[in-house]
Every structure is written in structure tokens, then in C-alpha cells.
PDB file of N, CA, C, O and CB in Angstrom:
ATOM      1  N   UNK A   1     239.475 -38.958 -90.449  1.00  0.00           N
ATOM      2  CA  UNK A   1     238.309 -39.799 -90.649  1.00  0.00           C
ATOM      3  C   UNK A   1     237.148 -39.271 -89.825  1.00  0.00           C
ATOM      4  O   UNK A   1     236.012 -39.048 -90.246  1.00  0.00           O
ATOM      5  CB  UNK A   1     238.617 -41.258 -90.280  1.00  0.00           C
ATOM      6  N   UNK A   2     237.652 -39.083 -88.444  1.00  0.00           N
ATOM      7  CA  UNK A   2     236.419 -38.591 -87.705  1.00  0.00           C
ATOM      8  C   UNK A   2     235.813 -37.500 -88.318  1.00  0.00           C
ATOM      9  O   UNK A   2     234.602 -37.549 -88.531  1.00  0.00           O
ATOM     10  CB  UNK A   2     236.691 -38.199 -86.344  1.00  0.00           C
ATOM     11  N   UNK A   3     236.487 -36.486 -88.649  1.00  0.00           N
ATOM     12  CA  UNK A   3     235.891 -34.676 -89.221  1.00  0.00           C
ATOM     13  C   UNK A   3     235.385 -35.370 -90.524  1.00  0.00           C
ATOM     14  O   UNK A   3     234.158 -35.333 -90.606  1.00  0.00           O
ATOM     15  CB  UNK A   3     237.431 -32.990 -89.617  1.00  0.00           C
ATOM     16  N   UNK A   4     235.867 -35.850 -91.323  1.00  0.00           N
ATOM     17  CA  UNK A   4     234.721 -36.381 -92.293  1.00  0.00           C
ATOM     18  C   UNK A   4     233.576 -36.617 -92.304  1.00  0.00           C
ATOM     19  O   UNK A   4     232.737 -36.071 -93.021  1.00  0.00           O
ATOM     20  CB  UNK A   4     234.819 -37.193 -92.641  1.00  0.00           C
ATOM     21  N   UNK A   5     233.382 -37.549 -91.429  1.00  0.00           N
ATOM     22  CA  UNK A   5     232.097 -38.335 -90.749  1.00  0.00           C
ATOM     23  C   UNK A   5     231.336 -37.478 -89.875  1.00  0.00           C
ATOM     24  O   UNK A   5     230.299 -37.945 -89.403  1.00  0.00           O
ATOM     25  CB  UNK A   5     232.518 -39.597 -89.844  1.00  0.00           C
ATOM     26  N   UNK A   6     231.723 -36.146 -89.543  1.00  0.00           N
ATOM     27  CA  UNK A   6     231.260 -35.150 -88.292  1.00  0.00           C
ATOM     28  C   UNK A   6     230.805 -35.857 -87.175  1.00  0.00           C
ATOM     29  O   UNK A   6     229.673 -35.933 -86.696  1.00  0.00           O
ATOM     30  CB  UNK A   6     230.078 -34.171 -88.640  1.00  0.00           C
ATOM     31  N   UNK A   7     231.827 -36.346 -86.848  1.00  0.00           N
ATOM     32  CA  UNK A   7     231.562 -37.075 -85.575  1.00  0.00           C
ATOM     33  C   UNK A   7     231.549 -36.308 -84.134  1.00  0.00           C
ATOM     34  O   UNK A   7     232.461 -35.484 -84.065  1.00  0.00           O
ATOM     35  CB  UNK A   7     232.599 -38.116 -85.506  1.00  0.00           C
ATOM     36  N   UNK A   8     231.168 -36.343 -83.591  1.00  0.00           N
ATOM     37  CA  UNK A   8     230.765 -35.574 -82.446  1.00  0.00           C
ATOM     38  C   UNK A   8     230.865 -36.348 -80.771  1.00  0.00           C
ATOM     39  O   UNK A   8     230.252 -37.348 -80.397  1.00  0.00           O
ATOM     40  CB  UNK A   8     229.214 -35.178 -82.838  1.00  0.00           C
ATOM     41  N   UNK A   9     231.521 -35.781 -80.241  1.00  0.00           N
ATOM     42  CA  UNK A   9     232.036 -36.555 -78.609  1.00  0.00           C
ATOM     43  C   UNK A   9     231.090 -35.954 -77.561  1.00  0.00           C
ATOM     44  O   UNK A   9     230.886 -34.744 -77.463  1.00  0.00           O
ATOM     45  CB  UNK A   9     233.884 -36.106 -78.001  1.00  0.00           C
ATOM     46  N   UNK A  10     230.570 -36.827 -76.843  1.00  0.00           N
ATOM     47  CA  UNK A  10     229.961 -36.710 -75.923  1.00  0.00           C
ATOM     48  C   UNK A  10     230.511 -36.464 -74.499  1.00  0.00           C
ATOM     49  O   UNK A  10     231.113 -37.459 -74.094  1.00  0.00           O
ATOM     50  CB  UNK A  10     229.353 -37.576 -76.047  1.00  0.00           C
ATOM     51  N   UNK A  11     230.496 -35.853 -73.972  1.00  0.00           N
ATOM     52  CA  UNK A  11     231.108 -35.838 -72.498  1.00  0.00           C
ATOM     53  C   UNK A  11     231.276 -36.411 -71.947  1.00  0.00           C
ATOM     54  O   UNK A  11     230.322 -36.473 -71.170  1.00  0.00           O
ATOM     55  CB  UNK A  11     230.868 -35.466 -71.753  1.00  0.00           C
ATOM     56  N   UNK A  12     232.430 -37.464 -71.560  1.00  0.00           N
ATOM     57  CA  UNK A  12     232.103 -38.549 -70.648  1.00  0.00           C
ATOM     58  C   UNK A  12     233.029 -38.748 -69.940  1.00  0.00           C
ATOM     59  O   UNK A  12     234.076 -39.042 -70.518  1.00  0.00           O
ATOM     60  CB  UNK A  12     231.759 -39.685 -71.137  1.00  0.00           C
ATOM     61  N   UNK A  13     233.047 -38.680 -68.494  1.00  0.00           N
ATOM     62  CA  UNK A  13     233.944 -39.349 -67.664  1.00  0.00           C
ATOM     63  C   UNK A  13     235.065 -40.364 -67.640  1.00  0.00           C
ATOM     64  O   UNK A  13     234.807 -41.545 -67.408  1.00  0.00           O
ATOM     65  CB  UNK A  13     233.365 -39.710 -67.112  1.00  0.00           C
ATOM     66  N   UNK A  14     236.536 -39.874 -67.913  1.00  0.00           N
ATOM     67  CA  UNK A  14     237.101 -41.037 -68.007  1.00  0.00           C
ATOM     68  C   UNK A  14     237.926 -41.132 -66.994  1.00  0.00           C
ATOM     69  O   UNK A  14     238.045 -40.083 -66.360  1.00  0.00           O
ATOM     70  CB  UNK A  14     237.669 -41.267 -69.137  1.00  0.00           C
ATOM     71  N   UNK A  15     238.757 -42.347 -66.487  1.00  0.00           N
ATOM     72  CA  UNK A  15     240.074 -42.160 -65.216  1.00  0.00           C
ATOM     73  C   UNK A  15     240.947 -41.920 -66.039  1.00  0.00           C
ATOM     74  O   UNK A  15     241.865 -42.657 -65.677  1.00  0.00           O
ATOM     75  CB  UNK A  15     240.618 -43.462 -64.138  1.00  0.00           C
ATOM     76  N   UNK A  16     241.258 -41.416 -66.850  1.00  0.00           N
ATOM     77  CA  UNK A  16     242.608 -40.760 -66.918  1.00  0.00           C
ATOM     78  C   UNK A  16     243.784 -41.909 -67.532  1.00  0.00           C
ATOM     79  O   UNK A  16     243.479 -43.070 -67.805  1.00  0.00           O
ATOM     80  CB  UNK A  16     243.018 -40.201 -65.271  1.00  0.00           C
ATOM     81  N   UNK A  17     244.802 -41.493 -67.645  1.00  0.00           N
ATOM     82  CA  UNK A  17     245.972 -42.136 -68.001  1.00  0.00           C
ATOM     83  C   UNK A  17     247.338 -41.850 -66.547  1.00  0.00           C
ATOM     84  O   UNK A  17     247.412 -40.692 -66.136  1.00  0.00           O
ATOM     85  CB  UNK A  17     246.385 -41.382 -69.696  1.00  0.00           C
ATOM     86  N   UNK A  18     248.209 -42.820 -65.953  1.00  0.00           N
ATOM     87  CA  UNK A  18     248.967 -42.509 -65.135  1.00  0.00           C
ATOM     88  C   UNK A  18     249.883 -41.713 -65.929  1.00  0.00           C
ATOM     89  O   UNK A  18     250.168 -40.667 -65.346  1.00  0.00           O
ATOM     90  CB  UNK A  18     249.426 -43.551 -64.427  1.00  0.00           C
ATOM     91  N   UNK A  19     250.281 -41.808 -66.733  1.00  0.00           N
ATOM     92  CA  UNK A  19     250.916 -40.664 -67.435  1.00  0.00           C
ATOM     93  C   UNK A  19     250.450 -39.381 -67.975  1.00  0.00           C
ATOM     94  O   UNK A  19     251.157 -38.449 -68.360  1.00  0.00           O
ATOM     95  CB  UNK A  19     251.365 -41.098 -68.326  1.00  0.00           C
ATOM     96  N   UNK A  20     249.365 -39.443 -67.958  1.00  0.00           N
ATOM     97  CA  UNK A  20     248.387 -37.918 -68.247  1.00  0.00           C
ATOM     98  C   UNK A  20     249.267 -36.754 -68.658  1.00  0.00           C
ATOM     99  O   UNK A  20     249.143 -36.149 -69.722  1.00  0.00           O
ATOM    100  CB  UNK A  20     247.525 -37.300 -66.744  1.00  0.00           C
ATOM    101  N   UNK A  21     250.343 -36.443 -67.538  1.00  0.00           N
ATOM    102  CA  UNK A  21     250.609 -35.133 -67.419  1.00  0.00           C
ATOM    103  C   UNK A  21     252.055 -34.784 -68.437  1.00  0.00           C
ATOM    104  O   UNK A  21     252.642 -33.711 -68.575  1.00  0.00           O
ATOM    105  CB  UNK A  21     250.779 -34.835 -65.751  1.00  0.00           C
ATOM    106  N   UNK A  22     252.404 -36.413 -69.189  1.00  0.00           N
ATOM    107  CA  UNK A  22     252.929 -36.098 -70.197  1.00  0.00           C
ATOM    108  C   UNK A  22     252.644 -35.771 -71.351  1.00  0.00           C
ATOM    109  O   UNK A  22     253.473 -35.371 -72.169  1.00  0.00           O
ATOM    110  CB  UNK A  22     253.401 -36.616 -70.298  1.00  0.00           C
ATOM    111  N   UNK A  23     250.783 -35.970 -71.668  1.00  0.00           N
ATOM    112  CA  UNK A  23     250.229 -35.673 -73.152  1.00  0.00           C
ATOM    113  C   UNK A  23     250.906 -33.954 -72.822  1.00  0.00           C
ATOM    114  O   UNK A  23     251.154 -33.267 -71.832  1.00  0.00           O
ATOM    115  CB  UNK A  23     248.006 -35.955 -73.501  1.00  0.00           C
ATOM    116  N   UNK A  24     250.997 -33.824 -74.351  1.00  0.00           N
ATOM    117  CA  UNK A  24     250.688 -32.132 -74.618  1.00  0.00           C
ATOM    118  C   UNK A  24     249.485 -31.868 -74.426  1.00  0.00           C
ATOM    119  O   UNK A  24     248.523 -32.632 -74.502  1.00  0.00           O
ATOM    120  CB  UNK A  24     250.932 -31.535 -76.011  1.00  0.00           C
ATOM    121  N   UNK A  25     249.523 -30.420 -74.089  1.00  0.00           N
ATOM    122  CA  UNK A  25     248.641 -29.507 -74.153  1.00  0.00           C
ATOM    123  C   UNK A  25     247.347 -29.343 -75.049  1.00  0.00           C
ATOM    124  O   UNK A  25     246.214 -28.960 -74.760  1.00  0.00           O
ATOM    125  CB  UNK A  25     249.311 -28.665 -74.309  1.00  0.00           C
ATOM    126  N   UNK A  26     247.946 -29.794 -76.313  1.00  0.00           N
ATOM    127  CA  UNK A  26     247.094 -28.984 -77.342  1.00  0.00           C
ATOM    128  C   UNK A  26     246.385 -30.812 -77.417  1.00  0.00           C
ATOM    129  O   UNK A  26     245.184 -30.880 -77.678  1.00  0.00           O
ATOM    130  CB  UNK A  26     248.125 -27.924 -79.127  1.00  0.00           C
ATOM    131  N   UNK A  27     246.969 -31.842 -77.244  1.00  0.00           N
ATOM    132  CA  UNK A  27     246.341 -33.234 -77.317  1.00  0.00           C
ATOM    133  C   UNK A  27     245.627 -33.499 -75.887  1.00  0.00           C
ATOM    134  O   UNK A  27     245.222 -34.659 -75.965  1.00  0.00           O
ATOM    135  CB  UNK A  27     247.542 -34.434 -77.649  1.00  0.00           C
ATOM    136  N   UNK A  28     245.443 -33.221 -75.215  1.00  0.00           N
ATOM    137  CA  UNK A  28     244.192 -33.351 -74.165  1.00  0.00           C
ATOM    138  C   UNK A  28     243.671 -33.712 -74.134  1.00  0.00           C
ATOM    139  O   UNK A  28     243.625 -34.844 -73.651  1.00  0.00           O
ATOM    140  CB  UNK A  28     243.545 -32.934 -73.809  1.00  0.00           C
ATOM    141  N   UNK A  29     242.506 -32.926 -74.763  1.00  0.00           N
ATOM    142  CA  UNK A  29     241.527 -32.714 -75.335  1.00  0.00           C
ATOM    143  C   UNK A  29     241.423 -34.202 -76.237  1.00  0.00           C
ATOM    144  O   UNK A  29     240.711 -35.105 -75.796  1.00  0.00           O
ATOM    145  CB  UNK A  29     241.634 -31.309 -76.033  1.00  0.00           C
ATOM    146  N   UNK A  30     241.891 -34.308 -77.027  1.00  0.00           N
ATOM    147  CA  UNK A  30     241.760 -34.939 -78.204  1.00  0.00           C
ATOM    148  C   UNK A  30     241.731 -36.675 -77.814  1.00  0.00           C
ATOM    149  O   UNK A  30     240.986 -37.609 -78.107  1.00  0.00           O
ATOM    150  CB  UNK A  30     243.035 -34.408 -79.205  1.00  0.00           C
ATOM    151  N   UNK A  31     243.323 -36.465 -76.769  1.00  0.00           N
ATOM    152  CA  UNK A  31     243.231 -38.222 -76.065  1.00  0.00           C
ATOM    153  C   UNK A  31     241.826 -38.367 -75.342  1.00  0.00           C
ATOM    154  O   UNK A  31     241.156 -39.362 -75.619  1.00  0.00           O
ATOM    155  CB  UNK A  31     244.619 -38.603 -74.626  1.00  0.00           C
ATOM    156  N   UNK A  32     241.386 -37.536 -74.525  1.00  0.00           N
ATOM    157  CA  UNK A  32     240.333 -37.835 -73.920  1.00  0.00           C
ATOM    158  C   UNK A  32     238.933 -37.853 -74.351  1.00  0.00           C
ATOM    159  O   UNK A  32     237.895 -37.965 -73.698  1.00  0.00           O
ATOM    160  CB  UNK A  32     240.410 -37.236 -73.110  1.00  0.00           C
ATOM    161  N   UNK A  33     239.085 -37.756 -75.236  1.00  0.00           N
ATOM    162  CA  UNK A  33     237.866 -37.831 -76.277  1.00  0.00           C
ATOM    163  C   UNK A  33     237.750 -39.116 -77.024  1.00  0.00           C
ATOM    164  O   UNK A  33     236.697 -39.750 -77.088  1.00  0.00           O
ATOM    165  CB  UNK A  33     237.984 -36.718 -77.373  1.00  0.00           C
ATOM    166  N   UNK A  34     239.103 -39.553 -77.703  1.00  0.00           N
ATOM    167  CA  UNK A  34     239.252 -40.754 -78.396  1.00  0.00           C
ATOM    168  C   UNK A  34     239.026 -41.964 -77.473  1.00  0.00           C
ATOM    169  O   UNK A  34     238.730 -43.051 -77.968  1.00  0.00           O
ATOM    170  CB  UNK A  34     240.593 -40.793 -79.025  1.00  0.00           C
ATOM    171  N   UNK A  35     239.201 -41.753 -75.717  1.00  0.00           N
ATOM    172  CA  UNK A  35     239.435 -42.321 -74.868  1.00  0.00           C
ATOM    173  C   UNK A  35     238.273 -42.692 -74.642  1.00  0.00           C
ATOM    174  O   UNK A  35     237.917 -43.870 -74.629  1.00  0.00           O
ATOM    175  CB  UNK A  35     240.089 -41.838 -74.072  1.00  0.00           C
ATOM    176  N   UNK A  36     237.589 -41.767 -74.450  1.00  0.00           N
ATOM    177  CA  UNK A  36     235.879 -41.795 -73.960  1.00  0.00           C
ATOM    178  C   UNK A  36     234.782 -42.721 -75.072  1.00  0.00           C
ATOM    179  O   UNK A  36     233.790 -43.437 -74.938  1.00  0.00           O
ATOM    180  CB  UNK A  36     235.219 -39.888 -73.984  1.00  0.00           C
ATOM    181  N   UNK A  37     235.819 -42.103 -76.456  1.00  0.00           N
ATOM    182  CA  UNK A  37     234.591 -42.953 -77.306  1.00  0.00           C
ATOM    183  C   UNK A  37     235.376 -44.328 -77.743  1.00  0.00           C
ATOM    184  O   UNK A  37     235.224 -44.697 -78.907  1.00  0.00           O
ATOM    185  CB  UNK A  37     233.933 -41.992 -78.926  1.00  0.00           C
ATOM    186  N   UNK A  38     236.300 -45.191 -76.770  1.00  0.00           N
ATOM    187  CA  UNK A  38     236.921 -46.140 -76.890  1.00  0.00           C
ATOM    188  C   UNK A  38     237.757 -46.547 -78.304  1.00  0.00           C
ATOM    189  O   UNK A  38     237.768 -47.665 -78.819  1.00  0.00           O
ATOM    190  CB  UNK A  38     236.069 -46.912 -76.509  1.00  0.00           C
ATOM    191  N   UNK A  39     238.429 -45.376 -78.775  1.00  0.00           N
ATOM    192  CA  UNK A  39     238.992 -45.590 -79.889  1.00  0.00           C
ATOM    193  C   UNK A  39     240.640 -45.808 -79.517  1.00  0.00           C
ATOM    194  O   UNK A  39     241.424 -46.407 -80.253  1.00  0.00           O
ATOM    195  CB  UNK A  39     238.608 -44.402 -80.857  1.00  0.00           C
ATOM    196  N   UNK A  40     240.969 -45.221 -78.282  1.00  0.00           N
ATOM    197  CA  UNK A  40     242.026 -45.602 -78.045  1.00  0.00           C
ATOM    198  C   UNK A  40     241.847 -45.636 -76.713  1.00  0.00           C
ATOM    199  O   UNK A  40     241.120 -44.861 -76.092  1.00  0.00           O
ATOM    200  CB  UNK A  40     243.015 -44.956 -78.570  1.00  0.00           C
ATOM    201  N   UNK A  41     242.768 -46.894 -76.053  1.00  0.00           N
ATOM    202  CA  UNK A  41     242.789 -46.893 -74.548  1.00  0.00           C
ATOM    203  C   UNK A  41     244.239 -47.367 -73.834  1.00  0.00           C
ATOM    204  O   UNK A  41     244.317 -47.922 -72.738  1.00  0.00           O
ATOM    205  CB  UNK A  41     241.602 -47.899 -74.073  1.00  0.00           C
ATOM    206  N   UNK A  42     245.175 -47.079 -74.559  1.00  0.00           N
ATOM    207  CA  UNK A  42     246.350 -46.875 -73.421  1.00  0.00           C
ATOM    208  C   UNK A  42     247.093 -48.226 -73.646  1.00  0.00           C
ATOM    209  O   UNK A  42     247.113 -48.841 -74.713  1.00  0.00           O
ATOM    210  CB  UNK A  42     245.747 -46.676 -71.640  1.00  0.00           C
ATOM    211  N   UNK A  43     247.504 -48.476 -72.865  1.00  0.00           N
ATOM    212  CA  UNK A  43     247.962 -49.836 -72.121  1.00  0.00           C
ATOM    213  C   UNK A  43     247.575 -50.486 -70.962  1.00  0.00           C
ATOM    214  O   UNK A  43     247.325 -49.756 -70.003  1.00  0.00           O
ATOM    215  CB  UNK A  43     249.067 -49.779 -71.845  1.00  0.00           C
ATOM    216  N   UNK A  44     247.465 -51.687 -70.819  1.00  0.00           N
ATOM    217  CA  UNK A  44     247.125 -52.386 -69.656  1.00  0.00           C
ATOM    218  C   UNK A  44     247.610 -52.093 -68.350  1.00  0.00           C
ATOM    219  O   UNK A  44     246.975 -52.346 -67.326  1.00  0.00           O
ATOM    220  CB  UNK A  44     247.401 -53.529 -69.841  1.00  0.00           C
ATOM    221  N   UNK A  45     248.949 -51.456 -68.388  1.00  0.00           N
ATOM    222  CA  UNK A  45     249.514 -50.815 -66.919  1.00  0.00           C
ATOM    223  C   UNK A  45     248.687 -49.499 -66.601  1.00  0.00           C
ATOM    224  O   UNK A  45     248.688 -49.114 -65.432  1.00  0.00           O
ATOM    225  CB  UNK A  45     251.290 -50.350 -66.997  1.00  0.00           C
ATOM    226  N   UNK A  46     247.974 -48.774 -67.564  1.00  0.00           N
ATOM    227  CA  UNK A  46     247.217 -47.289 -67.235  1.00  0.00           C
ATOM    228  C   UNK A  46     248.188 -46.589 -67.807  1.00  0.00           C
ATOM    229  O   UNK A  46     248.179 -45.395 -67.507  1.00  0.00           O
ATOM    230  CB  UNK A  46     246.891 -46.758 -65.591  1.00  0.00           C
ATOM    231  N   UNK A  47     249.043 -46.947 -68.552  1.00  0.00           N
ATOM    232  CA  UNK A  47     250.086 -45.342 -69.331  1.00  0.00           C
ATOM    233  C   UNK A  47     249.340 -45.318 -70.591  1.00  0.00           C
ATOM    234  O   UNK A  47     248.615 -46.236 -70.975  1.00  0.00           O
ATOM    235  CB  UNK A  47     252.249 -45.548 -69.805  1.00  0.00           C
ATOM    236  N   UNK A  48     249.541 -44.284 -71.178  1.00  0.00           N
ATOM    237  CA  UNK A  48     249.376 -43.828 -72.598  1.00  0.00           C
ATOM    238  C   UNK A  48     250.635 -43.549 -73.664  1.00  0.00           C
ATOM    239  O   UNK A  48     250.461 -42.998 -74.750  1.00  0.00           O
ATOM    240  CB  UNK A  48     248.654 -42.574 -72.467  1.00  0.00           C
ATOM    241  N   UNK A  49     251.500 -43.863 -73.341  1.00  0.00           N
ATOM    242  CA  UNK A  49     252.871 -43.547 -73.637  1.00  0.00           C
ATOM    243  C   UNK A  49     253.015 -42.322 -74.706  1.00  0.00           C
ATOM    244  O   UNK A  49     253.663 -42.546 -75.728  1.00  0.00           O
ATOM    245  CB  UNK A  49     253.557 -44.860 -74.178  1.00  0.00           C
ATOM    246  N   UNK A  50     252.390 -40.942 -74.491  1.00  0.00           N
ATOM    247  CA  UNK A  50     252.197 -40.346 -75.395  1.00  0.00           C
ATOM    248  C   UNK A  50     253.603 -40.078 -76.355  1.00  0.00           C
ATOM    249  O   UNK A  50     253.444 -39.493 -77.427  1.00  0.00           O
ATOM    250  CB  UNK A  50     251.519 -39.305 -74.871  1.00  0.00           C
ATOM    251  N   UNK A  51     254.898 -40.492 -75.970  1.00  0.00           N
ATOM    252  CA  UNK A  51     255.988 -39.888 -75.853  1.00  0.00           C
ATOM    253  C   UNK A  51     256.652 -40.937 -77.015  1.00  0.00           C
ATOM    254  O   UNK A  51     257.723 -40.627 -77.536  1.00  0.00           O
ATOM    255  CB  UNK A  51     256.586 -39.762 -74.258  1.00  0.00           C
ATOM    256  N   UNK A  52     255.897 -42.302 -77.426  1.00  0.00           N
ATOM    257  CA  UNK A  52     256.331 -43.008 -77.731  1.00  0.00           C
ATOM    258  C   UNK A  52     255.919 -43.383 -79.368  1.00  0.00           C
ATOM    259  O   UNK A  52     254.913 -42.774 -79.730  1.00  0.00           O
ATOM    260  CB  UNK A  52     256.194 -43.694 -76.755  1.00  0.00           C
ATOM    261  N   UNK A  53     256.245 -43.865 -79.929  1.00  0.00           N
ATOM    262  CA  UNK A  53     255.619 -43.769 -81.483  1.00  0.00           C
ATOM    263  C   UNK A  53     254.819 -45.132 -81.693  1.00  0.00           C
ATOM    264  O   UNK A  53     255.271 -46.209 -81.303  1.00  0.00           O
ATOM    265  CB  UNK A  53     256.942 -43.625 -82.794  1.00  0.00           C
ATOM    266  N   UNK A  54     253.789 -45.019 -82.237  1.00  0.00           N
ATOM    267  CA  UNK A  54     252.840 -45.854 -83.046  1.00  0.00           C
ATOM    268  C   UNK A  54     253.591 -47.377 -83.579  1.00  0.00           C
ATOM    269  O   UNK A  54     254.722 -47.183 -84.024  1.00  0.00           O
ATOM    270  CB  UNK A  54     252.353 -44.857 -84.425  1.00  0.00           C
ATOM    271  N   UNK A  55     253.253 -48.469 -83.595  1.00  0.00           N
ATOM    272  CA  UNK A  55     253.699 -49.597 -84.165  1.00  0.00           C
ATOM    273  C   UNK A  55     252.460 -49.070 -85.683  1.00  0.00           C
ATOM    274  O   UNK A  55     251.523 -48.330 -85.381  1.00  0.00           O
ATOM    275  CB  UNK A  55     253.449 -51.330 -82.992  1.00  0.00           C
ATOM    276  N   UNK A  56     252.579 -49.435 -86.876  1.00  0.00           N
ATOM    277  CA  UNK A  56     252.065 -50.170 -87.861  1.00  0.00           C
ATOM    278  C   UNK A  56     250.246 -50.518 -87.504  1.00  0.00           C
ATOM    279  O   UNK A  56     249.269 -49.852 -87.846  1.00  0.00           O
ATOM    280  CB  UNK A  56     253.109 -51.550 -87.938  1.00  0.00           C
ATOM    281  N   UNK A  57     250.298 -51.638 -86.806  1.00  0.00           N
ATOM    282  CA  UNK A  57     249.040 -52.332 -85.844  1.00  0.00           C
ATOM    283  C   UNK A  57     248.386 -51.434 -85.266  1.00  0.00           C
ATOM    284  O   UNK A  57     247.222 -51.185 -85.583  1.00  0.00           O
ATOM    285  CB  UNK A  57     249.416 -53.269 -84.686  1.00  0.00           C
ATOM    286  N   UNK A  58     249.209 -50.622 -84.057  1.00  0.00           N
ATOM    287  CA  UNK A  58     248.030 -49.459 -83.104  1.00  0.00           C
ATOM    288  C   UNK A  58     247.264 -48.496 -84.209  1.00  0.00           C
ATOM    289  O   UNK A  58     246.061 -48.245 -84.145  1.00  0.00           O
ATOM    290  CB  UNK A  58     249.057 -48.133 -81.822  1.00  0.00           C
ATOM    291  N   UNK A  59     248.296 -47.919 -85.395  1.00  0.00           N
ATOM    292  CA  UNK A  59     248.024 -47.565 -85.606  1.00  0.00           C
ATOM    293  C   UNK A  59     246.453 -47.612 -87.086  1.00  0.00           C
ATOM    294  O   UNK A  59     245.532 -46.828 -87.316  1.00  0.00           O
ATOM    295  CB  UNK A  59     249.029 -47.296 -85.257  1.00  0.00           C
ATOM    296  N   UNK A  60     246.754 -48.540 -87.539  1.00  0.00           N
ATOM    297  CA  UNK A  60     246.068 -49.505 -88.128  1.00  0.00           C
ATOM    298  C   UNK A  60     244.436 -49.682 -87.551  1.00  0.00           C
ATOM    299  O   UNK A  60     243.404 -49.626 -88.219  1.00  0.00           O
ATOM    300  CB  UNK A  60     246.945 -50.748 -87.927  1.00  0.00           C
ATOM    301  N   UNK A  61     244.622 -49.957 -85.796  1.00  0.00           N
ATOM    302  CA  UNK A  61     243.696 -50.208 -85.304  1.00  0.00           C
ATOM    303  C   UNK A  61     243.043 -48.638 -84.576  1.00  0.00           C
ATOM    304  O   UNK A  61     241.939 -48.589 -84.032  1.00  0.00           O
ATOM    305  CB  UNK A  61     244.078 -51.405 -84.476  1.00  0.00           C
ATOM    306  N   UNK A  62     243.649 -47.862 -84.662  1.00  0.00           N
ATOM    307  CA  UNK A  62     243.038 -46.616 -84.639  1.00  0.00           C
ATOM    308  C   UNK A  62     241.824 -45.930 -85.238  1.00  0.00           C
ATOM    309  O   UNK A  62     240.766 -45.401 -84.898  1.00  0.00           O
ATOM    310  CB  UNK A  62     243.791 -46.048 -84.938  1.00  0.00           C
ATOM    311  N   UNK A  63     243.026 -46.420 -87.034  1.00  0.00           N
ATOM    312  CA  UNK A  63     241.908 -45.670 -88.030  1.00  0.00           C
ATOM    313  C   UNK A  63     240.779 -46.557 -88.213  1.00  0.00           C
ATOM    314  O   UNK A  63     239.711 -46.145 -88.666  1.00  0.00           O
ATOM    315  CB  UNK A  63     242.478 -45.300 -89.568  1.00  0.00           C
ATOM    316  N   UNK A  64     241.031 -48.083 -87.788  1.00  0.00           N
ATOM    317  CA  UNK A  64     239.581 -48.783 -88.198  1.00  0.00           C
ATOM    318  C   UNK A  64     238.321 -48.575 -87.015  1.00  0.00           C
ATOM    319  O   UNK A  64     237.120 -48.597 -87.285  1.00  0.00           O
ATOM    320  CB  UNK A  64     239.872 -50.593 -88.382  1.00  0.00           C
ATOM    321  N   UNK A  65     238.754 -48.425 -86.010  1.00  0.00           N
ATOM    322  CA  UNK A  65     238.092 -48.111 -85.027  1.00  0.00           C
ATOM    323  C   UNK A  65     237.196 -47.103 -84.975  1.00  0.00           C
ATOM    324  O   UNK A  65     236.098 -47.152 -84.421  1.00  0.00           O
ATOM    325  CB  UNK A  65     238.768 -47.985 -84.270  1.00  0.00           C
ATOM    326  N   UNK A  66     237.994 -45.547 -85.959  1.00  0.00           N
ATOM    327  CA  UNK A  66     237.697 -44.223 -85.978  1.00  0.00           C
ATOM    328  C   UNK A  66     236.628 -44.554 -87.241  1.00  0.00           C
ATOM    329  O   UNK A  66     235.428 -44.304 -87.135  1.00  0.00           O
ATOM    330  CB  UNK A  66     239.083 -43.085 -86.187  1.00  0.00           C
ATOM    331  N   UNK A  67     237.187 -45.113 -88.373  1.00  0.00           N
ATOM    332  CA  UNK A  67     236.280 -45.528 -89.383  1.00  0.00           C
ATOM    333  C   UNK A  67     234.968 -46.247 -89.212  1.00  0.00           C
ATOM    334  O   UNK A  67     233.943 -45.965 -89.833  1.00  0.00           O
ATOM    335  CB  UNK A  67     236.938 -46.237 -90.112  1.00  0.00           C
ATOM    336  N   UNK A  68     235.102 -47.301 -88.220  1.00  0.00           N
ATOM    337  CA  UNK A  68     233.901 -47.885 -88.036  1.00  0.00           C
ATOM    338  C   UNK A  68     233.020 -47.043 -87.066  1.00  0.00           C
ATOM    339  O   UNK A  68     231.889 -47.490 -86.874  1.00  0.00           O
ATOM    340  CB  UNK A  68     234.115 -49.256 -87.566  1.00  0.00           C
ATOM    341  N   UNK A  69     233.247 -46.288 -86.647  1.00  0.00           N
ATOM    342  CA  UNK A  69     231.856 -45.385 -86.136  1.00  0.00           C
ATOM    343  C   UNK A  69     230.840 -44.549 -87.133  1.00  0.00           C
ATOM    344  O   UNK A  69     229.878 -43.940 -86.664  1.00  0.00           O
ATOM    345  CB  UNK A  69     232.389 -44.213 -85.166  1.00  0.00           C
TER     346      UNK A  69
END
């Protein structure tokens, strides 16, 4: 949805995820971007559970999030 729309991320400072150092490599980039432009933000404890799979809902609320920009 985003590359459709040529959406474009701005640089922005985020704190991170306490789990950070489990995203992959090649998703970095990508969490911290979605992060910055508040399309996704983790969990309330500060994890990102990158490790963990999508409910239906998160994911749901992803693409509308990504869509509505």
C-alpha cells in the first residue's frame, strides 16, 4: 500500500523497541520507519515481538493505518 501511494519517511527519532535486537536485519529499517510514522507501535511493555505472528486485527489495523495516509 505504502509503494503505491509513494509514500516517503521522514527521519525521525524513535526509542526503539526492548526487543530491537531481535528484528532482522533486512526489517530495521522498515520497523523503524513504520514506527516513526505511527503505523505500528509495539506493545505497551516496549517489545515488538518481531518473532511472533500477526492476529487477523494487528494486522487489519496495519493496512488501514498504511492506507489512510
Amino acid at each position: 500500500v505504502l509503494k503505491i501511494k509513494n509514500t516517503t519517511f521522514i527521519e525521525a527519532e524513535t526509542e526503539g523497541f526492548v526487543d530491537e535486537g531481535d528484528i532482522a536485519d533486512y526489517a530495521k529499517e522498515a520497523v523503524k520507519n513504520l514506527s516513526a510514522a505511527e503505523i505500528i507501535s509495539g506493545f505497551d511493555d516496549g517489545r515488538f515481538l518481531p518473532k511472533e505472528n500477526l492476529t487477523r486485527a494487528q494486522a487489519a489495523t496495519i493496512i488501514y493505518k498504511a492506507a489512510s495516509r
